[in-house]
C-alpha positions in Angstrom: -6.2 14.3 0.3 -5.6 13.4 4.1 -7.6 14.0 7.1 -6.3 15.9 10.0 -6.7 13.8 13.4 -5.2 15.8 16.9 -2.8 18.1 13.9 -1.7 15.1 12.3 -1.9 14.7 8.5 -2.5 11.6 6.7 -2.4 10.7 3.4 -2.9 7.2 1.5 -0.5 5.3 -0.2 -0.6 2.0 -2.7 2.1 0.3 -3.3 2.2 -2.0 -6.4 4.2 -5.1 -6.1 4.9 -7.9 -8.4 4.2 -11.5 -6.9 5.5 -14.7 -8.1 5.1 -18.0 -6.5 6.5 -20.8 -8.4 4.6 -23.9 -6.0 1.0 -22.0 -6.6 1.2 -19.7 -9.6 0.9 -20.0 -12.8 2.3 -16.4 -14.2 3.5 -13.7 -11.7 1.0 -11.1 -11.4 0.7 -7.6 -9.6 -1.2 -6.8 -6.3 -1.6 -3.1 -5.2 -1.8 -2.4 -1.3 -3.2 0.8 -0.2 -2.7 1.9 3.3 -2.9 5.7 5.1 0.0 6.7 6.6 1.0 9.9 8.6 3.7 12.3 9.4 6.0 10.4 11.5 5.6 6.8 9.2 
C-alpha cells in the first residue's frame, strides 16, 4: 500500500469534500484530493 523510504511508511489518502461557491457555481459539487502521507503526518 505504502512504500518504505529511510524505514518510513507511507500510505495515500483522498479526502472527498463538498465545494460550494455561490459567485461561480451553479450546484455544489464534490472534489476528491489524494495525497501520501507518512508516520509522523
Amino acid at each position: 500500500m505504502g512504500e518504505n523510504i529511510a524505514g518510513a511508511t507511507t500510505r495515500k489518502v483522498t479526502i472527498k469534500a463538498f465545494r460550494f461557491n455561490a459567485e461561480t457555481d451553479y450546484l455544489p459539487s464534490y472534489k476528491s484530493y489524494t495525497m501520501e502521507v507518512g508516520k509522523d503526518e
